[in-house]
C-alpha positions as CSV (number, residue, x, y, z in Angstrom):
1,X,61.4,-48.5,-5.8
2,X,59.8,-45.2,-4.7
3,X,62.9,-43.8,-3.4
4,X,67.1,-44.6,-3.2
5,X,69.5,-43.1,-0.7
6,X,72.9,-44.0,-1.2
7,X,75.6,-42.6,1.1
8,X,73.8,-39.2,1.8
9,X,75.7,-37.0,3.7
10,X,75.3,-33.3,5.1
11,X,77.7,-30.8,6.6
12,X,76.6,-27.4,8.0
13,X,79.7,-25.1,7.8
14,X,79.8,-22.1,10.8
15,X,82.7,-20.4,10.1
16,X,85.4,-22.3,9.7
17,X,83.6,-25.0,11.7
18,X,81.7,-27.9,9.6
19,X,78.9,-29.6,11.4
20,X,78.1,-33.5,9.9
21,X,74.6,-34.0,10.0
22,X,74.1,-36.9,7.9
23,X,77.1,-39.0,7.8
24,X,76.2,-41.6,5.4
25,X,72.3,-42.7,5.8
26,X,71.6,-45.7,3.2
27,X,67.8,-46.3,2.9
28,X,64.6,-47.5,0.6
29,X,61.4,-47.1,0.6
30,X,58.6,-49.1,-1.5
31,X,55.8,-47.6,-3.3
32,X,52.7,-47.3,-0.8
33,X,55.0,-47.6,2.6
34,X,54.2,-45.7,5.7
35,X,56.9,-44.8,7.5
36,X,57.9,-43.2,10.8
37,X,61.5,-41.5,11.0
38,X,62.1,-40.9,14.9
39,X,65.2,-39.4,16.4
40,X,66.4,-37.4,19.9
41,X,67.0,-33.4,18.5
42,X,70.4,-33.4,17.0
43,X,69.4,-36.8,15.3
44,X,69.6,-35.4,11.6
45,X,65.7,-36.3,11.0
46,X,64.5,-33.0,9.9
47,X,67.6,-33.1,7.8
48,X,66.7,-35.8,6.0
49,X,63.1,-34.7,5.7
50,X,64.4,-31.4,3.9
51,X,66.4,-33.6,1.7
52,X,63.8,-35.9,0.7
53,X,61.3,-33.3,0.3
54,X,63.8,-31.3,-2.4
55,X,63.5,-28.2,0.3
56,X,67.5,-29.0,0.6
57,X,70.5,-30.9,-1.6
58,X,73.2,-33.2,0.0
59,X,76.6,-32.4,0.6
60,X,77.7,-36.0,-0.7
61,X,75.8,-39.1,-1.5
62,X,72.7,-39.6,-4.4
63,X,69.0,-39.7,-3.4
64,X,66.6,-41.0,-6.1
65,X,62.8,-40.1,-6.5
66,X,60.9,-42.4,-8.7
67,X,63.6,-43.1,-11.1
68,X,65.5,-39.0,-11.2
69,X,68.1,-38.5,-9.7
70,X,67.5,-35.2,-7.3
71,X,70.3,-35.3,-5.5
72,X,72.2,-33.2,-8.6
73,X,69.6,-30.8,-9.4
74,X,69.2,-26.7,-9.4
75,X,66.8,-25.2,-7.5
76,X,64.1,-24.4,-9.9
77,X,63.8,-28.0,-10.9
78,X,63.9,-29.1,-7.4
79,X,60.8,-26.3,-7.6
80,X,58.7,-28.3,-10.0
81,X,59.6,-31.7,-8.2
82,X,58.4,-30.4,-4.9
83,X,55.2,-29.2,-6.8
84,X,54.2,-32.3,-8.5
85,X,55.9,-35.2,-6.4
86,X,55.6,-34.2,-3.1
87,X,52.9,-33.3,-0.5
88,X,53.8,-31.6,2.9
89,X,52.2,-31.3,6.1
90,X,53.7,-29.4,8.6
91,X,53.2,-29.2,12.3
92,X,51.9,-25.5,12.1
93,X,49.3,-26.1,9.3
94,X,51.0,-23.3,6.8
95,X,47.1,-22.2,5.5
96,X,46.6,-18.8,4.4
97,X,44.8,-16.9,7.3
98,X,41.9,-15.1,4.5
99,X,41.6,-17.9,2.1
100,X,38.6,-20.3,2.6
101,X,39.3,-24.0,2.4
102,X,39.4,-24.3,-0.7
103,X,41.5,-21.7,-2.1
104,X,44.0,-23.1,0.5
105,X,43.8,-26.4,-1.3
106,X,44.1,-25.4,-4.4
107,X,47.1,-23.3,-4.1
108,X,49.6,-25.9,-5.7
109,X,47.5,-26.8,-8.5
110,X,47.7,-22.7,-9.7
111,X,51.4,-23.1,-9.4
112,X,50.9,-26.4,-12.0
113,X,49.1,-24.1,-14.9
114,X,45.3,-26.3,-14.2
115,X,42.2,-24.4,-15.2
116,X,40.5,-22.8,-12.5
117,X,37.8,-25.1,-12.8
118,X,39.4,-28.3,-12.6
119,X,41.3,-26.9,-9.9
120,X,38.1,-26.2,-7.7
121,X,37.0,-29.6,-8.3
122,X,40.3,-31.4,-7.3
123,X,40.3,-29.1,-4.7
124,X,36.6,-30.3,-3.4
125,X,37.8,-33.9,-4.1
126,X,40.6,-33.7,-2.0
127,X,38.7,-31.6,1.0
128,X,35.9,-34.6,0.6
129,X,38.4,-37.4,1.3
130,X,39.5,-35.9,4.2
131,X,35.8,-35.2,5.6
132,X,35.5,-31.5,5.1
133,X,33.1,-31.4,2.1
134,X,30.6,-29.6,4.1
135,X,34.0,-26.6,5.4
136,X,35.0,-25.9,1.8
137,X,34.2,-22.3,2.0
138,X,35.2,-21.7,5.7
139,X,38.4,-19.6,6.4
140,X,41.1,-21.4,8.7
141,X,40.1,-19.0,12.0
142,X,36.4,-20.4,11.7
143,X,38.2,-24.4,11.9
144,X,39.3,-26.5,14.6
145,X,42.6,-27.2,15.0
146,X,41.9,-30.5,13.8
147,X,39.9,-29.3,10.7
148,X,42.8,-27.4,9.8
149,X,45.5,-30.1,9.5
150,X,42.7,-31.9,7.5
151,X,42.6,-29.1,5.4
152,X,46.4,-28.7,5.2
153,X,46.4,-32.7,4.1
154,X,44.1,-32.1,1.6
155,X,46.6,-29.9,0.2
156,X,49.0,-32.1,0.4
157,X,47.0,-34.8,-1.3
158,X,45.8,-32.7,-4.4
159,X,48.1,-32.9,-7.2
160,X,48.4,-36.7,-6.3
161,X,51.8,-36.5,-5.3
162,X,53.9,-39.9,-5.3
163,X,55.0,-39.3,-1.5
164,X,53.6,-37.5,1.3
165,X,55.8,-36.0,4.2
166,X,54.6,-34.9,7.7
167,X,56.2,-33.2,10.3
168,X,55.2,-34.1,13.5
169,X,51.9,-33.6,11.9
170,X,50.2,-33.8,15.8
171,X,52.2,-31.6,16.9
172,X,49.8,-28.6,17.9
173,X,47.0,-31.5,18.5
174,X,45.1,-33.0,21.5
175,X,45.9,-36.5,21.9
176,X,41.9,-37.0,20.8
177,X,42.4,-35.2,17.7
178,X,46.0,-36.6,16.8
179,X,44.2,-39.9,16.7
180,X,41.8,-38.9,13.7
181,X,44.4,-37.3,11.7
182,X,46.7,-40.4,12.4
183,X,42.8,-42.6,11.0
184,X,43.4,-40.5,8.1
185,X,46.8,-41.1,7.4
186,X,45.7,-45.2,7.5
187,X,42.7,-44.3,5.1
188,X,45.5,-42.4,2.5
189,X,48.1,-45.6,2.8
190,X,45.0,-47.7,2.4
191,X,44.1,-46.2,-1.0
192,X,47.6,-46.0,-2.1
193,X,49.7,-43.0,-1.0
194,X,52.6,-43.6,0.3
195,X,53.7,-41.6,3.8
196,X,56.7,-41.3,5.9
197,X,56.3,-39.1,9.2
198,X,58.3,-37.3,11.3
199,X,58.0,-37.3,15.1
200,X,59.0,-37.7,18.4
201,X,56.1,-39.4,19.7
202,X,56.2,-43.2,20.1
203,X,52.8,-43.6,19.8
204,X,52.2,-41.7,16.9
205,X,55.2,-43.8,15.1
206,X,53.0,-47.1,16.0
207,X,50.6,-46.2,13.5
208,X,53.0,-46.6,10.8
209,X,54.2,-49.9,9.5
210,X,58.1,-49.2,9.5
211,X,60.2,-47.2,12.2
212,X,63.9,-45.6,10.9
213,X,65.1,-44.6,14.3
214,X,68.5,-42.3,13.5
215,X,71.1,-41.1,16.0
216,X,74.2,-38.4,15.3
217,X,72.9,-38.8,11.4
218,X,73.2,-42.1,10.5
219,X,70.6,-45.2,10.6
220,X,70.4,-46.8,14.0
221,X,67.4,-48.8,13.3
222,X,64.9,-49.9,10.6
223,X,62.4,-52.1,11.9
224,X,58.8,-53.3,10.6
225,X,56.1,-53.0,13.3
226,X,53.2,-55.6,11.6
C-alpha cells in the first residue's frame, strides 16, 4: 500500500465561521496506480491534493505515505517528504524564467545535498525520458508550451519520487498537446511511477485507470475504467 487515508477531515475557520472541506474522505491507493480525482469547484479536490502532497496537514483523520504517518508531522519534515517522495506538476509549469532546462530540473536534487555532477546527469536522464534531450540548455521562453510541462515533469520525475501529483496538468494546453503530455503520463505508469491527477476534464480523467469523483468533501465515487 502506497498510501492510507483514514477519516481525513479539513475545516477552514473565517472568523468565527468554520468551513468543512473534507468531511471524512477514506481512500487507497496501490503502488504503480494512475489515478484521476475529479470534482465541481467547492468539491475539496485541491484540498486533498495539498494534503497528499504534504503542502497542507488535516484537521482530523491519519494519511499514510509509504508506511509514515504524515498526517502528525511539523513542517520541516513535511519539507524533506515533499523533496524526496513526491513530484509536482502544476498547471502553470512553476520553471524559473533564466534557468535553462536543465537547471530547472535539477533544482530538487540541490535541495537533496547530490553532487553537482550527478545532479546534471539525473537531470539529462530525466529531460531524455520525457523527449527533450536535444532542449537541455534552452531557457523556458525559447519552449513551447508543451515542451515546458515536459520539462516541469521531468522535474517532477528526478529524485524518483514514490508518487507523482498533477494539477490539471493540461490546463494551459491545446487539446493536441494535452494528448502528448497525457502519452507521457501512460509511458511514466508504464515504467512504474505511480500518478494521480487532478482535473476537471472528462477526457483527460479517461486516460487514467481509476476515477475518485468527490462532492462537498467526501468520496462520491471510486470507479476502475479498464
Amino acid at each position: 500500500m502506497l498510501i492510507e487515508v483514514k477519516n481525513l477531515k479539513k475545516i477552514y475557520k473565517l472568523g468565527d465561521i468554520e468551513v468543512p472541506a473534507l468531511r471524512g474522505i477514506e481512500l487507497t491507493v496501490e503502488k504503480n496506480e494512475y489515478i484521476s480525482i475529479m470534482g465541481p469547484s467547492g468539491s475539496g479536490k485541491s484540498t486533498l491534493m495539498n494534503i497528499l502532497g504534504c503542502l497542507d496537514v488535516p484537521t482530523e483523520g491519519i494519511y499514510v505515505l509509504n508506511d509514515q504517518d504524515v498526517s502528525k508531522m511539523m513542517d520541516d519534515q513535511l519539507a524533506e517528504i515533499r523533496n524526496k517522495q513526491i513530484g509536482f506538476v502544476f498547471q502553470t509549469f512553476n520553471l524559473l524564467p533564466r534557468a535553462d532546462a536543465l537547471h530547472n530540473v535539477e533544482l530538487p536534487l540541490i535541495y537533496s545535498g547530490i553532487p553537482r555532477a550527478m545532479r546534471r546527469k539525473m537531470a539529462q536522464d530525466a529531460l531524455e525520458k520525457v523527449g527533450l534531450g536535444d532542449r537541455i540548455h534552452h531557457k523556458p521562453n525559447e519552449l513551447s508550451g508543451g515542451e515546458r510541462q515536459r520539462v516541469a515533469i521531468a522535474r517532477a520525475l528526478v529524485n524518483n519520487p514514490a508518487i507523482i501529483l498533477a494539477d490539471e496538468p493540461t490546463g494551459n494546453l491545446d487539446s493536441n498537446t494535452g494528448e502528448e503530455i497525457m502519452e507521457i503520463f501512460q509511458q511514466l505508469n508504464d515504467a512504474g511511477n505511480t500518478l494521480v491527477l487532478i482535473t476537471h476534464e472528462e477526457y483527460i480523467a479517461n486516460h487514467s485507470h481509476r476515477i475518485i469523483r468527490l462532492l462537498d468533501g467526501l468520496v462520491q465515487s471510486d470507479d476502475r475504467t479498464n
